[in-house]
NUTORNU-762371 format. One line per 8 residues: number of its first residue (from 1); their letters; for each residue x, y, z of C-alpha. Coordinates in steps of 0.02 Angstrom, whole numbers, plus 50000, padded with zeros to 5 digits. Example, Ala and Ser with C-alpha at 12.3 -4.5 7.8 and 13.67 -1.06 7.14 Angstrom:
1 = AS = 50615/49775/50390  50684/49947/50357
***
This chain:
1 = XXXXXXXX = 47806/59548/52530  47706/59692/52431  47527/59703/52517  47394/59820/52432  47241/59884/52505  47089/59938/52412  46945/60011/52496  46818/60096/52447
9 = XXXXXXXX = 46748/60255/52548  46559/60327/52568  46520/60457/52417  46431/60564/52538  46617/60568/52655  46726/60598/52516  46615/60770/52454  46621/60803/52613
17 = XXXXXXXX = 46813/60786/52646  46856/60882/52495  46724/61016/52530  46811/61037/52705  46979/61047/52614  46977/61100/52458  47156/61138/52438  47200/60943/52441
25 = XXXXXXXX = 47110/60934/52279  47274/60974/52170  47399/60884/52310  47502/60770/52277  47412/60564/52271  47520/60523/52439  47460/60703/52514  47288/60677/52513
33 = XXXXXXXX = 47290/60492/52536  47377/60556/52727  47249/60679/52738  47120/60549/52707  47187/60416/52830  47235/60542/52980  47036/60611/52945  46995/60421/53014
41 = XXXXXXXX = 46845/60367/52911  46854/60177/52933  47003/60204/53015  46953/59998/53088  46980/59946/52914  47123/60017/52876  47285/59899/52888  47388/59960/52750
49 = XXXXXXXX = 47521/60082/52865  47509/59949/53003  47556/59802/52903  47723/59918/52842  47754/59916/53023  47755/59737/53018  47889/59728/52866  47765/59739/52697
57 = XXXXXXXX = 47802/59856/52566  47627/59926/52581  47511/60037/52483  47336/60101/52516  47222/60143/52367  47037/60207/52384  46955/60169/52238  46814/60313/52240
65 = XXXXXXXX = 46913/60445/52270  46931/60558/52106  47051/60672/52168  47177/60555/52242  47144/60429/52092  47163/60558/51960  47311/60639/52023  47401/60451/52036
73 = XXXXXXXX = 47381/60416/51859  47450/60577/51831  47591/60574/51931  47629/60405/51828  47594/60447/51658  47419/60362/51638  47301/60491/51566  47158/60405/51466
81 = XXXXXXXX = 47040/60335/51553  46831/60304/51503  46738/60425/51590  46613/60305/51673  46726/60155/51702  46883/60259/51803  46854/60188/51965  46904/60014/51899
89 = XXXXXXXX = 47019/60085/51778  47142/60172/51896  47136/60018/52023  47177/59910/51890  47324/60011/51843  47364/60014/52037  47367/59822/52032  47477/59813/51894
97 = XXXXXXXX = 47591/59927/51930  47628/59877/52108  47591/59692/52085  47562/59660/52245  47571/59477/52338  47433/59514/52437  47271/59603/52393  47143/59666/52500
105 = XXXXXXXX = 47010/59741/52448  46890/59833/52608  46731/59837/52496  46727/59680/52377  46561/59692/52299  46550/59741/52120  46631/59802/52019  46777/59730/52140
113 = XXXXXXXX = 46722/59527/52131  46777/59414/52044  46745/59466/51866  46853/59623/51893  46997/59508/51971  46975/59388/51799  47020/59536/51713  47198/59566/51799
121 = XXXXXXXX = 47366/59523/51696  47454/59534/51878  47387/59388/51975  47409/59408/52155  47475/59258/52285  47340/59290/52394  47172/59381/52370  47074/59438/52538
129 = XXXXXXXX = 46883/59544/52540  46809/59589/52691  46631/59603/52740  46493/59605/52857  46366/59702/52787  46208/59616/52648  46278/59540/52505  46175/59524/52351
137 = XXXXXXXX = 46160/59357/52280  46236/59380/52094  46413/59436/52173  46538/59286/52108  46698/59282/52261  46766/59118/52150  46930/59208/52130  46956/59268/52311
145 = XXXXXXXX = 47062/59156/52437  46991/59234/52588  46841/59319/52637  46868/59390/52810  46719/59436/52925  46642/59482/53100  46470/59381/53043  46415/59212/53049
153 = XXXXXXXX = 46307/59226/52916  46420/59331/52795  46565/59196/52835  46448/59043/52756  46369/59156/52627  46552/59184/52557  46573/59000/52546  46416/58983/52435
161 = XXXXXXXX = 46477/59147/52329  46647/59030/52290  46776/59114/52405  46912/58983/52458  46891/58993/52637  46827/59111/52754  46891/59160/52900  46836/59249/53061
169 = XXXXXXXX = 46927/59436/53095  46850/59597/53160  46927/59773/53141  47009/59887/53260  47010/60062/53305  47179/60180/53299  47264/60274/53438  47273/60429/53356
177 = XXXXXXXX = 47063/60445/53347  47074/60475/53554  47225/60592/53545  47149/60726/53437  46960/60732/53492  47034/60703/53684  46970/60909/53724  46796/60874/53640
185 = XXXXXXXX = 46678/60942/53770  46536/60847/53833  46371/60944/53747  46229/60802/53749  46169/60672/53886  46142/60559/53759  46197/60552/53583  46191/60429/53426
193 = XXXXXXXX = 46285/60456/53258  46263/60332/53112  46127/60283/52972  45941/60277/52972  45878/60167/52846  45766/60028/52809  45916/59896/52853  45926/59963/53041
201 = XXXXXXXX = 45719/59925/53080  45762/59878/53281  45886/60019/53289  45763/60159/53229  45617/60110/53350  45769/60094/53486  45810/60287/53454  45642/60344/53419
209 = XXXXXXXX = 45574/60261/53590  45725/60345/53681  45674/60526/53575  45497/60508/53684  45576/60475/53847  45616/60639/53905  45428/60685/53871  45365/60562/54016
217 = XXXXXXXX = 45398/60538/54194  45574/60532/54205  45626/60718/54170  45711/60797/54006  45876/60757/53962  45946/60817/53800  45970/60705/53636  46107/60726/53478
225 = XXXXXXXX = 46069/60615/53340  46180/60635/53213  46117/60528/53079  46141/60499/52896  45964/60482/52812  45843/60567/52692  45752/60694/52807  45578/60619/52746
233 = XXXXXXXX = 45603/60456/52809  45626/60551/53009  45485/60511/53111  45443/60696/53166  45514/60650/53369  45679/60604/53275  45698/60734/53178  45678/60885/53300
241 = XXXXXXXX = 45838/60778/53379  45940/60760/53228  46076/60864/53209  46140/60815/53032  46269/60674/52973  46449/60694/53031  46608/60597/52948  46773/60527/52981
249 = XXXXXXXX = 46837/60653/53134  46681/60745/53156  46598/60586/53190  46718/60548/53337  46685/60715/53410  46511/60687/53400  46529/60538/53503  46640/60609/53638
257 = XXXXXXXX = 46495/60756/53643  46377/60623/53746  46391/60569/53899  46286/60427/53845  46306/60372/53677  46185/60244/53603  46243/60089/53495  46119/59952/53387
265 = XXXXXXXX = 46184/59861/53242  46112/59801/53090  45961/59672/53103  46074/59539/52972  46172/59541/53140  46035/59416/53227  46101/59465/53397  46293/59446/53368
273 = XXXXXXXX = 46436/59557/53368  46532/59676/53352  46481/59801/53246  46619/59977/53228  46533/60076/53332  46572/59961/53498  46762/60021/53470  46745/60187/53398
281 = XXXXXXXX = 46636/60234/53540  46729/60149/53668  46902/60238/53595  46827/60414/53622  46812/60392/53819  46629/60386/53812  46507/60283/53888  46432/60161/53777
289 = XXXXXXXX = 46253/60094/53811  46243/59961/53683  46104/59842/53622  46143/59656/53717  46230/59542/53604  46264/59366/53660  46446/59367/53628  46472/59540/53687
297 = XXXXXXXX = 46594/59486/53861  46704/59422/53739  46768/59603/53687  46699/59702/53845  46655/59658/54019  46477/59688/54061  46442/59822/54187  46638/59848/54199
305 = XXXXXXXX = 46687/59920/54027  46517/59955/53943  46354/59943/53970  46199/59853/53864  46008/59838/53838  45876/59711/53817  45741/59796/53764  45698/59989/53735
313 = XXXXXXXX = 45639/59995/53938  45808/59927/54004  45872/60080/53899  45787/60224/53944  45802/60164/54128  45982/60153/54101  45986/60299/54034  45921/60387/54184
321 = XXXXXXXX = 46018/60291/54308  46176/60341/54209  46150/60521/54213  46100/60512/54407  46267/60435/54434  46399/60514/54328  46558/60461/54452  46490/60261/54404
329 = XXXXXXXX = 46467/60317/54230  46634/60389/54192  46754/60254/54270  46632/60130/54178  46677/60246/54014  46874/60246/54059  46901/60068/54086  46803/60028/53902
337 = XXXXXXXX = 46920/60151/53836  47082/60087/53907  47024/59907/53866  46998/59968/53673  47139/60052/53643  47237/59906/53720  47149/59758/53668  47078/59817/53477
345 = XXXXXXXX = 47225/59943/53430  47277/59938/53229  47442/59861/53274  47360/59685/53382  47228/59704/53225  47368/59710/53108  47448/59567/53183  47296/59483/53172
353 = XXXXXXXX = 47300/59481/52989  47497/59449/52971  47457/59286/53067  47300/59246/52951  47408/59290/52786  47554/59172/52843  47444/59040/52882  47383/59025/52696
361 = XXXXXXXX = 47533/59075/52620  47656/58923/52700  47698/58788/52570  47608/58644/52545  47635/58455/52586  47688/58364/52417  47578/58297/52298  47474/58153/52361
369 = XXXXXXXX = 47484/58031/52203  47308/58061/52165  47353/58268/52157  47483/58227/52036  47384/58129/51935  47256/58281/51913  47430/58381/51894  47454/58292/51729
377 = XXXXXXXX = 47292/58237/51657  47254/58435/51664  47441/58472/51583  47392/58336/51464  47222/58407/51399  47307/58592/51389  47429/58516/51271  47272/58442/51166
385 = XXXXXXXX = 47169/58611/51176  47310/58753/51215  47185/58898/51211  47072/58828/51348  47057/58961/51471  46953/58843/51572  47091/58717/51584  47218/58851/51612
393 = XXXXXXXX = 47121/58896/51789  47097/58717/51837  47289/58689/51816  47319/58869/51910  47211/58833/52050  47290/58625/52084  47478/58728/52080  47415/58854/52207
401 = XXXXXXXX = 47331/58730/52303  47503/58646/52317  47615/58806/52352  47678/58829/52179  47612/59002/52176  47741/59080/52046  47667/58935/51909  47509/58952/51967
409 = XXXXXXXX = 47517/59156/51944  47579/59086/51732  47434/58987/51734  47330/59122/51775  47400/59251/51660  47384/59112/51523  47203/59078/51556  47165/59254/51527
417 = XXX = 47257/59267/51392  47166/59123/51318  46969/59233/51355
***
């Protein structure tokens, strides 16, 4: 089976990544898509070279990158493209080309819902999104099988959006991320590295509380934020901390840097996790102090293989008793980091989704009579009004429901044909 993976990467990475190696700019599409996966951003998200190793003729695609993008339509002959709409141009032509069976798409928000998949000549078997992030209320998942996610809330807000079914999954984290930053030196008692913004409220009073502490009664000990925000938004305590935003492998060397490094997730969380950082920080050998979470011992043992946090207090005590007892600290720090790379590797994650794919792909049980009966009172009206494209997708999505994916995929192509 052909499995294609679209993601979508952070603008402020991908200027980054270039401006770090400029040369990749004119190499070859598979080149700097290599360069781009061994430089780990989302490296949890990324499945497409672990599902080859499962037997899928895979490809991985990210959408936003110019150079990569450009250089594949080159390389196959596409040239013209509309200057504002490449993005979904060159994916399109990536669909289409490869025709995948399965789709994934890492970041399906627009312009990558529903409306763009509507648009496709090549209709996948099975479509799959992922997310666990806010979700605005106008995106349309009708035309996506799956919606895969870490979050409650995301899981029943995909239902609502029109996605098929939604199912539970979490990312992973790769081996390769602790090989190469394994010499990072410790430079920081206590470090953070992610996003400030208005969507992280509990996080940013977490590490501005903890930017006080070594002001009081406790003694210093010294702080590396390394955050992605607008400078004005710092508090002024944050700020004399912050030591800039670091990306894909930078970002794991930043976290190997502490000997403490500090985790909160997003407040759509509501207490739940995981969120990346419990396995990227965990993968780098660190020791993670992490905001509680009340399904937390499911991935980690408390106490054992990380550590967590009530409240701002339990933190800043923990912090100090951590750094008072670094032999306690560090075997804490080792077991969470054999436990990660054994239990949340690519390859179990990538099994994970082979299982979930197979599950929805296996034929269905024959028509019940009623089934058939919609069968052929929707064949009938077609007949009556061929152009319907409405009528087109009802009969398209009563075949796939039933297995009969190859005349569901000519119903499909029909009903767009029909627009």
């Amino acid at each position: 089976m052909k499995f294609l993976q679209v993601h979508v990467f952070y603008e402020q990475y991908l200027q980054d990544f270039y401006h770090r190696y400029p040369h990749l700019k004119s190499a070859s599409y598979n080149e700097q898509i290599s360069a781009l996966v061994r430089d780990g951003f989302s490296a949890g998200h990324i499945y497409a070279p672990y599902m080859e190793e499962l037997g899928y003729e895979s490809q991985l695609a990210i959408a936003n990158a110019p150079y990569a993008q450009v250089q594949w339509a080159k390389e196959r002959g596409f040239s013209s493209f509309d200057g504002q709409n490449w993005v979904v141009e060159i994916v399109r032509q990536q669909i289409e080309t490869f025709q995948p069976d399965i789709l994934h798409f890492g970041h399906p928000m627009p312009p990558f819902d529903s409306k763009f998949l509507a648009t496709l000549s090549w209709q996948p078997s099975l479509v799959i999104g992922w997310r666990a992030a806010p979700i605005s209320k106008d995106t349309d998942w009708s035309r996506y099988d799956i919606m895969l996610s870490s979050s409650t809330d995301c899981r029943q807000q995909a239902l609502q959006l029109g996605a098929r079914s939604a199912e539970y999954f979490f990312p992973g984290i790769p081996q390769f991320i602790a090989d190469t930053i394994r010499d990072q030196p410790k430079q920081w008692d206590v470090v953070f590295s992610g996003q400030w913004s208005s969507l992280h409220s509990q996080r940013n009073q977490y590490l501005q509380e903890i930017a006080k502490a070594p002001l009081g009664w406790g003694g210093e000990f010294s702080i590396g934020y390394f955050l992605s925000a607008d400078p004005q938004t710092l508090p002024a305590g944050v700020a004399m901390h912050n030591q800039g935003s670091r990306w894909g492998i930078e970002m794991y060397r930043a976290l190997k840097s502490g000997k403490i490094v500090i985790n909160g997730a997003i407040d759509m969380a509501k207490g739940e996790g995981p969120n990346m950082r419990l396995f990227e920080a965990t993968a780098t050998g660190s020791f993670l102090l992490t905001e509680h979470q009340f399904n937390l011992d499911r991935f980690f043992e408390i106490g054992k293989e990380i550590e967590t946090f009530k409240d701002v207090k339990e933190a800043i005590d923990k912090i100090y008793y951590y750094l008072r007892h670094p032999e306690e600290r560090e075997a804490i720090a080792r077991r969470g980091q054999e436990r990660c790379l054994r239990d949340y590797s690519m390859q179990q994650r990538g099994r994970a989704l082979d299982t979930i794919v197979k599950k929805y792909l296996q034929p269905s049980p024959k028509l019940t009579s009623e089934g058939e009966s919609a069968l052929l009172e929707c064949r009938s009206a077609i007949v009556r009004t061929p152009d319907n494209a409405q009528l087109y997708r009802k009969l398209a999505d009563l075949l796939r429901d039933r297995g009969k994916l190859e005349a569901a995929k000519r119903a499909y192509k029909r009903a767009n044909l029909a627009n």
